[in-house]
C-alpha positions in Angstrom: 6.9 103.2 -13.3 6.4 102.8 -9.6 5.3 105.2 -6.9 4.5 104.5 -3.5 2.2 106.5 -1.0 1.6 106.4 2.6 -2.2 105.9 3.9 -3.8 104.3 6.9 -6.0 101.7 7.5 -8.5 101.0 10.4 -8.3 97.6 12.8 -11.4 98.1 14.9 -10.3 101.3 17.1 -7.2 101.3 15.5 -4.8 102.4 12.8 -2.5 100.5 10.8 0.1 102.1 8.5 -0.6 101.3 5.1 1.6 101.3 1.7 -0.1 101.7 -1.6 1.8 100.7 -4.2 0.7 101.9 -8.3 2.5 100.4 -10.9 1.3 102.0 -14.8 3.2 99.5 -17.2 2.9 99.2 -20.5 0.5 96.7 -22.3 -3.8 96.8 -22.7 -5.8 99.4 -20.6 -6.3 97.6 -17.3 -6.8 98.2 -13.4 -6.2 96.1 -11.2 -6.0 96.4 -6.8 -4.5 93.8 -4.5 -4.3 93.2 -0.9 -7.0 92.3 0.5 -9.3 94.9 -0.9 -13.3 94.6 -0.5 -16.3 96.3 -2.7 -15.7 99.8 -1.6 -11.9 99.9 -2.3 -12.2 97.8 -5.6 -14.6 100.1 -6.4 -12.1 102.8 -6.0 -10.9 102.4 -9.8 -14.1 104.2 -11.5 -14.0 106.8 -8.9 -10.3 107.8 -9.0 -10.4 107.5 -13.1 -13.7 110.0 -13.3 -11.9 112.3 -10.7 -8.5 112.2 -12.7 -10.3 113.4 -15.9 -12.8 116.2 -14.4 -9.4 117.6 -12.8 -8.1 118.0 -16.1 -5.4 115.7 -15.4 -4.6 112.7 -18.4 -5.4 109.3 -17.0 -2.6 106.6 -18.6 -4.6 104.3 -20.5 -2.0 101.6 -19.7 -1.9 98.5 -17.5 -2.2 99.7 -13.6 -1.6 97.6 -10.9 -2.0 99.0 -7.2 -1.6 96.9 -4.2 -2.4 98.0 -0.4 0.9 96.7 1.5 0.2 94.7 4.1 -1.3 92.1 1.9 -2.8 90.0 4.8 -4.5 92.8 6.4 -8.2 93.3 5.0 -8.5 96.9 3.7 -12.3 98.5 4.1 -14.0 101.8 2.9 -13.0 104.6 0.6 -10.5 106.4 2.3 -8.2 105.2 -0.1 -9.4 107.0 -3.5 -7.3 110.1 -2.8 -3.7 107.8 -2.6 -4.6 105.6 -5.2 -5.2 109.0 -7.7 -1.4 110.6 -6.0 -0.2 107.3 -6.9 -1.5 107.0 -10.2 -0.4 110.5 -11.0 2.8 110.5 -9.5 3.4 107.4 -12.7 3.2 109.8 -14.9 4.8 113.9 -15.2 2.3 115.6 -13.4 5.0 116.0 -10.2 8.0 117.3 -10.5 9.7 117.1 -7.0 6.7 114.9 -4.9 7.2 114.8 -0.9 4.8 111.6 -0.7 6.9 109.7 1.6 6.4 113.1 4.2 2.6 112.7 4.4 0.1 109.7 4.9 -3.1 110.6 2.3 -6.9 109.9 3.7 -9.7 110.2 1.8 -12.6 109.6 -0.4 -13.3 111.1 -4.1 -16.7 112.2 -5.8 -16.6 111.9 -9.3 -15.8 115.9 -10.1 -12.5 115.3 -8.2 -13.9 116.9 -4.6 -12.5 114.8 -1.4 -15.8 113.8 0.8 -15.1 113.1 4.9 -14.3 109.9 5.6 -14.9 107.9 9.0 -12.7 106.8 11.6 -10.2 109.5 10.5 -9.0 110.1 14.4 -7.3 106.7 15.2 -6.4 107.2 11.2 -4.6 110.7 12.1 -3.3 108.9 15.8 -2.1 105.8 14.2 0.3 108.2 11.4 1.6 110.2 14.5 2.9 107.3 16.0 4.9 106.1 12.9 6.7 109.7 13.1 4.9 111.1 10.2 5.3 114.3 9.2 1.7 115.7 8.4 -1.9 114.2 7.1 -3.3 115.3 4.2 -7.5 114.9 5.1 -10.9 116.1 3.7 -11.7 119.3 4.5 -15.0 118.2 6.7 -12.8 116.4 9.1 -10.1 119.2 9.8 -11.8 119.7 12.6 -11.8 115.8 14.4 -8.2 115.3 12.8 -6.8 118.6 14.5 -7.3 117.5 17.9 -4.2 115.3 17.5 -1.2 116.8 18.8 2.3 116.0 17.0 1.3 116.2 13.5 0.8 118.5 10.5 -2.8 118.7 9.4 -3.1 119.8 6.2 -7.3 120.1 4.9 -7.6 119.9 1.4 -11.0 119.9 -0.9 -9.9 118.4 -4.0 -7.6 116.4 -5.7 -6.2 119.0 -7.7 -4.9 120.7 -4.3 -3.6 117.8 -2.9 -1.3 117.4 -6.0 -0.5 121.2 -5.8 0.1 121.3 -2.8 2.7 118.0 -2.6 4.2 119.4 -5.8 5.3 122.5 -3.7 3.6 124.8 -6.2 0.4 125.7 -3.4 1.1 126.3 0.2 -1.5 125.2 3.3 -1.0 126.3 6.3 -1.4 122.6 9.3 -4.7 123.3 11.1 -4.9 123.5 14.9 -8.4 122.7 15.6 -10.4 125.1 18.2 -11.4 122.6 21.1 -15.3 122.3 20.6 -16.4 120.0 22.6 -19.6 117.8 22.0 -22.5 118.5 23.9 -24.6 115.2 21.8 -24.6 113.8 25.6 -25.3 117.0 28.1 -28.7 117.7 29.3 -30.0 119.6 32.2 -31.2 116.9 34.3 -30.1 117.3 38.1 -30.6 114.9 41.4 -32.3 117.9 42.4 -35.1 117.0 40.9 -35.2 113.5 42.6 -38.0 113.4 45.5 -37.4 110.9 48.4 -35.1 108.0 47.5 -32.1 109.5 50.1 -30.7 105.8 50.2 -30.9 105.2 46.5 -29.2 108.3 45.6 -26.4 107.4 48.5 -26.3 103.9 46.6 -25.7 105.9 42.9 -22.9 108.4 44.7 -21.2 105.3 45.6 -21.5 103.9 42.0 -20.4 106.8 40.4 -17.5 107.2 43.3 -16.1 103.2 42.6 -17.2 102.7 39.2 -19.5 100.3 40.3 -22.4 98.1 38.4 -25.6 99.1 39.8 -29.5 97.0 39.6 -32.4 98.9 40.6 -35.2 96.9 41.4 -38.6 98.4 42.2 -42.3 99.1 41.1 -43.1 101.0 38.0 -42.9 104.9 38.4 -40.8 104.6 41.5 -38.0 107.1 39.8 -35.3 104.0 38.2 -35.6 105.8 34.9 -35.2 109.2 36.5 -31.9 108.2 38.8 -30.3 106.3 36.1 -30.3 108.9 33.7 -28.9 111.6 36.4 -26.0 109.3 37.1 -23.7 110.7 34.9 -24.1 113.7 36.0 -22.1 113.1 39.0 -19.1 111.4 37.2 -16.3 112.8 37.2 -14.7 114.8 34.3 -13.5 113.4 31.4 -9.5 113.6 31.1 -8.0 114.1 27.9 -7.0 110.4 27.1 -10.6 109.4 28.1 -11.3 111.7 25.7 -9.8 111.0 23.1 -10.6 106.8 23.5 -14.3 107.5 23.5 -14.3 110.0 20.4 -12.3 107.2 18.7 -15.2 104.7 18.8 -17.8 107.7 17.6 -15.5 108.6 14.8 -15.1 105.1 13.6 -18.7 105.0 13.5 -19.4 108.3 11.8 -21.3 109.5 15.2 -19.1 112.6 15.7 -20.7 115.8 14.9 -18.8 118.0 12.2 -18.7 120.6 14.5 -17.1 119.1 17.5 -13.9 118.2 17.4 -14.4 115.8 20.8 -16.3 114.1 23.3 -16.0 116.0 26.7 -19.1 114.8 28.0 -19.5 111.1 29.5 -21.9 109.0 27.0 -25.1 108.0 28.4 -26.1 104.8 26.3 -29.6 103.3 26.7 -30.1 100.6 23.9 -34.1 99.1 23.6 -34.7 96.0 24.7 -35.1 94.7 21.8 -31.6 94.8 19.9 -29.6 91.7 19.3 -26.7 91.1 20.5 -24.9 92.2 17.3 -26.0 95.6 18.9 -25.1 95.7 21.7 -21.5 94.2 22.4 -20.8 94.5 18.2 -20.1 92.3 15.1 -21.1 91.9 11.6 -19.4 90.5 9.0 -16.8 93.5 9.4 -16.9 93.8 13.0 -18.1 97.2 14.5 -18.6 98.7 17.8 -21.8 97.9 19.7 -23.4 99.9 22.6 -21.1 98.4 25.5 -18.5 100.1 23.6 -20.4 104.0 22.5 -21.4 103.8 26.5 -17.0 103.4 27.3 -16.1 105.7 29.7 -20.0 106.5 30.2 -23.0 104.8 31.5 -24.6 102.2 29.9 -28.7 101.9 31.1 -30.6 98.9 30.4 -34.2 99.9 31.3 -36.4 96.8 32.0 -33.5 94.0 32.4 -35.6 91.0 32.1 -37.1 92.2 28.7 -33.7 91.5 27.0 -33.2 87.8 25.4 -31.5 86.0 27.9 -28.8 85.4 25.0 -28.0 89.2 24.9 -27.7 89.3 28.3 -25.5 86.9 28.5 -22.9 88.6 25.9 -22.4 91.3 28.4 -20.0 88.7 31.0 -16.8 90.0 29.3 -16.7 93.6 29.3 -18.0 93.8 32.5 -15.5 91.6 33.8 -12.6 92.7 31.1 -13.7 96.1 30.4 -13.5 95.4 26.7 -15.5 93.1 23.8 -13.0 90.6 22.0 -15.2 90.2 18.7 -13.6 87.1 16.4 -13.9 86.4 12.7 -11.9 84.1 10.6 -10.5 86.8 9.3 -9.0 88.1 12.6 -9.9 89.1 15.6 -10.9 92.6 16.8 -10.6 94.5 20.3 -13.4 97.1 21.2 -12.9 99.1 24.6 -15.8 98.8 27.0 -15.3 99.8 30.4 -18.2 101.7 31.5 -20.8 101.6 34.3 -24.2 99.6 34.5 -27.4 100.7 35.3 -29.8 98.3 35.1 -33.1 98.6 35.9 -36.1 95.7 36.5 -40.1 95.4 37.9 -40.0 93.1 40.7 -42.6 90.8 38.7 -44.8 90.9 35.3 -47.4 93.2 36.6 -44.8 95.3 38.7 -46.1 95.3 42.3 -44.8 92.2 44.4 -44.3 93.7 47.3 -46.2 97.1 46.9 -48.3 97.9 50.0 -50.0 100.5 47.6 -51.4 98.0 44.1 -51.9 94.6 44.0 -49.3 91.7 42.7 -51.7 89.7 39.8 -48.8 87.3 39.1 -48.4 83.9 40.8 -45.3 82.5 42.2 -44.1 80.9 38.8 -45.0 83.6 36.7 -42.3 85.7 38.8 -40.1 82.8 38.9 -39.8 82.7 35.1 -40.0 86.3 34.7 -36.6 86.6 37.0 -35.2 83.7 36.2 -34.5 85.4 32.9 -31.7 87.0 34.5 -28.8 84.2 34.9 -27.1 84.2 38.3 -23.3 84.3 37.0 -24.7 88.1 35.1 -26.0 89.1 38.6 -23.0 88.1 40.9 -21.1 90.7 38.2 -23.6 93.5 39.2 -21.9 95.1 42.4 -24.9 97.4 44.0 -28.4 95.1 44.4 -31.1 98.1 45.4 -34.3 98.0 46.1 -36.3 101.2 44.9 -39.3 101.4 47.0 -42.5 103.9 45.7 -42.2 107.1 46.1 -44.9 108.8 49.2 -47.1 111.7 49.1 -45.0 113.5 51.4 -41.5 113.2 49.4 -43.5 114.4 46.4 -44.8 116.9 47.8 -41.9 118.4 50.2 -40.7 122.1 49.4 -37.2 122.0 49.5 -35.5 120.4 47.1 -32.4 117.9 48.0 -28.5 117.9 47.2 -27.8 118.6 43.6 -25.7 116.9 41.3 -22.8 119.6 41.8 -22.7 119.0 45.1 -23.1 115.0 45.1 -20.0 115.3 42.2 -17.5 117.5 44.4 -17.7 114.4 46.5 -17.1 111.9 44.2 -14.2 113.6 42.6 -12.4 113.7 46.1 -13.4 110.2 45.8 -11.5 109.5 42.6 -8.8 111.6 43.1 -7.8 109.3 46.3 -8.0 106.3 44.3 -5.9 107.8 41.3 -3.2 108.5 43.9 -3.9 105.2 45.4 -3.5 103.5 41.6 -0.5 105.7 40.0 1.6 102.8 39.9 -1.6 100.6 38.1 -2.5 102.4 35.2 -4.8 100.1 34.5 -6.9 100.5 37.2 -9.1 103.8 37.0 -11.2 102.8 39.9 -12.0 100.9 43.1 -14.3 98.2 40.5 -11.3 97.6 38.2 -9.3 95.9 41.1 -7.6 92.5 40.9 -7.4 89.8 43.5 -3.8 91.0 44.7 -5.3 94.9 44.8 -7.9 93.7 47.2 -5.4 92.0 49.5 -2.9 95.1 49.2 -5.5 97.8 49.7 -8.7 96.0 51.8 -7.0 94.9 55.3 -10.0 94.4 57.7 -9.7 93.9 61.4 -11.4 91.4 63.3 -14.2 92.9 64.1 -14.7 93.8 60.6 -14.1 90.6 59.2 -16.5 88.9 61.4 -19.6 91.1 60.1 -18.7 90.2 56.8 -18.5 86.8 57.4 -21.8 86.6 59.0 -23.4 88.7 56.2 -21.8 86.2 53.6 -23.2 83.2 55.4 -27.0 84.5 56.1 -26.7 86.0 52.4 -24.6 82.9 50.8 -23.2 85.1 48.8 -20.0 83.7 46.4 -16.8 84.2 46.2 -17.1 87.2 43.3 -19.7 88.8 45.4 -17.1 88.7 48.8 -14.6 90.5 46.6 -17.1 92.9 45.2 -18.8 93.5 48.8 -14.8 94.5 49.8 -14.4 96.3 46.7 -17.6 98.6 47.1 -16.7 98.9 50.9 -13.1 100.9 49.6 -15.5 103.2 47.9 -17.5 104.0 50.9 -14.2 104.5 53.2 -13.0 106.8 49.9 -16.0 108.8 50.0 -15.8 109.4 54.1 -11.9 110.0 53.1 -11.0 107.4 55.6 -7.6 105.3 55.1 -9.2 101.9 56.6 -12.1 100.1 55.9 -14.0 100.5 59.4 -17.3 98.3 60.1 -20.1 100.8 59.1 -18.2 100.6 55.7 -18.4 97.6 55.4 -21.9 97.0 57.0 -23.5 99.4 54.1 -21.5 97.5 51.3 -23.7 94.3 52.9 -26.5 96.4 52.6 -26.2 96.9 49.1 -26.1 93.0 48.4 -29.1 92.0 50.8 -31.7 91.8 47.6 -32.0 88.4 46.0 -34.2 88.7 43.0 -34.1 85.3 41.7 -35.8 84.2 45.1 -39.7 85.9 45.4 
């Protein structure tokens, strides 16, 4: 006898509808499971038999045979025990009037026939919505990340024995609507408030957070880099729904979502050591997984002391700055990770930290600094929009009573900000902000009169800056004519985006 039962599988961020065939034949006891399976889903037989027995159901000593349809497409984890047990008992007279084709079945079983949470079960739960499905039958322990979706019947269930009940038609469950709790994993009460001095770096971060844009902080140690990084997202704006939902997506594949929130509403603030590999930080494995570039999407991404990273790592980050998204290949297949967040990178001018400081000698010679900066390749520096020098902070601006703009007030600016440039974009969805915008955006949106164009051609020929960093200088001076709500890109605009390119760290 044959029964078939809907489940779904994950493809990096996504879901892929899967079929799972059981076939109980006659002939010597055997169990068998094709498509593509690896350990944990082969493994699924001794689990799904034990569970079958302590819900005092009869397990058919017979030949079974179950395949995972698609064939081609690898099948990984144990969200598959609870179909595999429908299907197995739906072979035999346990059902009487099944509705298995209504509902797609997620998740894994302990030995006493209780469904554990599984991960990735929101791209699981998206993924059945778009293939019209009626409802989802989940673990109870992920009602609350499943419910979030829109469109679909959840249905929680703790055991295998309710699942069957309740797609017999004998026990009724009511879909759960989950309470919107969002994740506060990434809120803190830092402020810009409590930032002394450093007016022109925290103009340079409002711009950053107002275009999107990559930013390098380069200065002594204890000059505040830390301090500003971590308050930039702070003034980011708000995270809309589908931003929402794509960042919880890479959390819940990784099992990083709290049980008690159903999603991220707070921007991720990512800031990997300098020591991870670059396995870490863009993803991979022998099953690929997201890396930090993609937990920091739709966030910030810090990396604290730039030149202490192996220049190879570094070097990993090109694409999703440029794409805004890792392509991670295997020879399997090839996997797409979303990764469009901002940079914040941070660096001591030299080994010792004080070239340049009026205030602590410089013990480093010329090619100590050399190699110490040259670990930084040019092509990853002309991708970094914002070059700023952070100077150390004086006795005065330490000590000054009142305390400057806060991050409330710095954010109501940037939101105007982004609001123009989502009216600006409507017809681009792709574009989110002034960064994300092509060669033909530039020319459609960053007209410059004469006099305009002539300061940025002398600042690109004293500054021999390339053809990337001409296009990011107009980009960045959008952002500034955004923030001052102005329609044209006037010559102070463009004048400060110079500014914010003058710093050439490769050259002591």
């Amino acid at each position: 006898m044959l029964t078939k039962v809907k489940t779904i599988a994950l493809n990096g961020v996504d879901g892929i509808p899967i079929e799972v065939e059981v076939d109980v034949a006659n002939g010597l006891p055997a169990f068998s499971t094709v498509g593509l399976a690896e350990g944990a889903v082969r493994e699924a037989k001794d689990r799904v038999k034990a569970a079958i027995k302590n819900s005092h159901y009869k397990f058919p000593n017979r030949k079974i045979t179950v395949n995972l349809a698609p064939a081609d497409v690898k099948k990984v984890g144990t969200g598959y025990d609870l179909p595999i047990a429908i299907g197995i008992l739906g072979c035999t007279d346990i059902f009487t009037n099944p509705s298995l084709q209504d509902y797609a079945l997620i998740g894994e079983l302990s030995l006493d026939g209780c469904l554990r949470p599984v991960q990735g079960i929101l791209p699981m739960v998206i993924a059945a919505r778009d293939q019209a499905i009626k409802g989802v039958l989940v673990p109870m322990d992920n009602r609350q990340e499943a419910g979030v979706v829109q469109g679909i019947d959840i249905i929680p269930v703790k055991s295998l024995d309710q699942a069957v009940e309740f797609l017999d038609g004998k026990l009724k469950i009511e879909p759960y609507i989950a309470k919107t709790s969002a994740c506060d994993h990434f809120a803190g009460s830092s402020d810009f408030s409590d930032v002394k001095g450093q007016d022109h770096v925290k103009r340079a971060m409002e711009v950053a957070a107002a275009g999107g844009h990559n930013i390098l902080l380069n200065g002594p140690p204890g000059s505040g880099k830390t301090m500003l990084a971590r308050r930039l997202s702070t003034i980011l704006p708000d995270l809309s729904f589908e931003e929402s939902l794509e960042t919880t997506r890479v959390y819940s594949i990784l099992g990083l979502l709290p049980q008690s929130s159903s999603v991220i509403h707070k921007r991720p603030f990512r800031a990997p050591h300098h020591t991870t590999s670059d396995a870490g930080l863009i993803g991979g494995g022998s099953i690929p997984r997201p890396g930090e570039v993609s937990l920091a999407h739709n966030g910030v991404l810090f990396l604290d002391e730039l030149p202490e990273f192996k220049k190879h790592v570094l070097e990993v980050l090109r694409q999703p700055l440029e794409d805004g998204y890792v392509t991670i290949s295997r020879a399997a297949n090839s996997l797409k990770f979303p990764s469009r967040f901002v940079l914040v990178a941070a660096m001591n001018p030299c080994p010792c930290g004080h070239f340049g400081d009026t205030l602590h000698h410089c013990t480093c010679n010329e090619i100590q600094i050399k190699r110490y900066r040259d670990r930084i390749s040019g092509p990853l520096l002309d991708r970094i929009d914002i070059h700023l020098e952070v100077p150390a902070v004086n006795f005065k601006d330490m000590t000054r009573g009142p305390a400057g703009e806060t991050s409330s007030q710095i954010k109501n600016r940037v939101v105007q900000a982004r609001a123009i440039q989502t009216r600006r974009y409507q017809k681009t969805p792709a574009i989110h902000a002034n960064s994300q915008m092509t060669s033909t955006d530039l020319k459609t949106h960053c007209h410059l009169d004469p006099p305009t164009m002539s300061i940025l051609e002398r600042g690109m020929e004293q500054l021999g800056l390339s053809a990337r960093a001409y296009n990011r200088i107009l980009k960045i001076g959008r952002t500034i004519a955004d923030l001052a709500a102005s329609e044209s890109i006037c010559t102070n605009h463009i004048a400060e985006a110079l500014q914010y390119r003058r710093i050439d760290i490769r050259n002591p």
